[in-house]
C-alpha positions as CSV (number, residue, x, y, z in Angstrom):
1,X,-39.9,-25.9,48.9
2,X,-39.1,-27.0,45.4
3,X,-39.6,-25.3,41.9
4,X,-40.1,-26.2,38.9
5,X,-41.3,-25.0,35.3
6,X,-43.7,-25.9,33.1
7,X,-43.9,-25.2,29.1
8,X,-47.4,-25.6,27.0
9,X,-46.2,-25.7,23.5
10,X,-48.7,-27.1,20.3
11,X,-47.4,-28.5,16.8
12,X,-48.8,-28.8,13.3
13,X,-49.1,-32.4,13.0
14,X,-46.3,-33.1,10.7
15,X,-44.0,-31.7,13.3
16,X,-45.1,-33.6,16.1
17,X,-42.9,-36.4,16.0
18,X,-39.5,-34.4,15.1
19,X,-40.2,-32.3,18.3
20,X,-40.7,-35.7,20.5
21,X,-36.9,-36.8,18.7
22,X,-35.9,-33.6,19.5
23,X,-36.6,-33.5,23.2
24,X,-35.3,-37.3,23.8
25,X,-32.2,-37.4,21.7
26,X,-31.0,-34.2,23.9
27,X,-28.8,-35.7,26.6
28,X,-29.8,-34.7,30.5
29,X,-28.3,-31.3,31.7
30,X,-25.5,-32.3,34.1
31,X,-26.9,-31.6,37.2
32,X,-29.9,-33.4,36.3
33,X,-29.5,-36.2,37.9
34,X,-29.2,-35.1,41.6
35,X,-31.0,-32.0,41.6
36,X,-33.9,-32.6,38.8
37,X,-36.5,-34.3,40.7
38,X,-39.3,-34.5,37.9
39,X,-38.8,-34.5,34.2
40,X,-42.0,-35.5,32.0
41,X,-43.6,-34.6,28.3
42,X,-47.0,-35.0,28.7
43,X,-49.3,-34.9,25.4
44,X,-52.9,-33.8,25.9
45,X,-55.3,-36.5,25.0
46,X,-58.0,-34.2,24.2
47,X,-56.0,-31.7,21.9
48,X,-53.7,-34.5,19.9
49,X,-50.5,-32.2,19.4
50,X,-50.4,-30.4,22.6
51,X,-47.8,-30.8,25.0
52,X,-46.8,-30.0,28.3
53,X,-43.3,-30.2,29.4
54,X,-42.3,-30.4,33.4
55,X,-39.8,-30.2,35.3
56,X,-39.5,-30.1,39.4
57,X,-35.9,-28.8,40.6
58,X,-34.8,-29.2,44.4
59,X,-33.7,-25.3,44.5
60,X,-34.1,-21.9,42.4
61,X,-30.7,-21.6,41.6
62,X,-29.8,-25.1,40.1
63,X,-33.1,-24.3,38.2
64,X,-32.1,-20.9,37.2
65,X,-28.4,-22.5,35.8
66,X,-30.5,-25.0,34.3
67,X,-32.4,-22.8,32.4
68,X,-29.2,-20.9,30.9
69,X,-28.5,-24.3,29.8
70,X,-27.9,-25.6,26.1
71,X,-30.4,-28.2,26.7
72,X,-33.0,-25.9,27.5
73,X,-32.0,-23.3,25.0
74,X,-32.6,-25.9,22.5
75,X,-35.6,-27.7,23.4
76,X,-37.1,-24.1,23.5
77,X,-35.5,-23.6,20.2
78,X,-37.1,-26.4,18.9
79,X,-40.5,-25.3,20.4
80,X,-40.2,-22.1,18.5
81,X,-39.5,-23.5,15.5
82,X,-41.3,-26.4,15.2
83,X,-44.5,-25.3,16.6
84,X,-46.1,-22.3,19.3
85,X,-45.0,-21.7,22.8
86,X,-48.5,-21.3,24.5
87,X,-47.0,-20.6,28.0
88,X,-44.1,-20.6,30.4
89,X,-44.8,-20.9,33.8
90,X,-42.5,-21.0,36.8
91,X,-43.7,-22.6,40.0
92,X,-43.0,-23.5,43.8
93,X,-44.8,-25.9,45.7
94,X,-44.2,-28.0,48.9
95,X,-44.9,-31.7,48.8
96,X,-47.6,-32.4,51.7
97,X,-47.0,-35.3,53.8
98,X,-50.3,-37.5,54.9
């Protein structure tokens, strides 16, 4: 079983593209690498300005450091300040094999 978060956030257009500098120039949380399985910003086509942000971690507690993180801390930061948290979700799921 994995878990994994996902964040719904919307932007005023002139803050649109500091938030996208914002969440690449951050560097990867350490532990990324080996226990981050899924890491995407995904803008919705249909409402310009709207973004979802995912992640997929292999267990709860590397996603629970993860999310005391400075990385974290500061993309949400940026989020707050830059635009509207619309939701935070946390989620499990098992992959299905065919």
């Amino acid at each position: 079983m994995q878990v994994g978060i996902q964040v719904l956030s919307k932007f005023p257009p002139e803050n649109r593209r500091e938030f996208i500098r914002s969440f690449n120039i951050l560097p990867q949380f350490d532990g990324c690498g080996k226990n981050c399985s899924f890491c995407r910003l995904f803008e919705d086509v249909g409402e310009l300005n709207s973004f979802l942000w995912v992640e997929y971690w292999r267990n709860e507690n590397v996603m629970e450091e993860y999310l005391q993180s400075n990385r974290f801390k500061t993309i949400l930061g940026a989020i707050e300040t830059l635009g509207e948290l619309i939701h935070f979700n946390k989620v499990q799921f098992q992959n299905i094999q065919q």
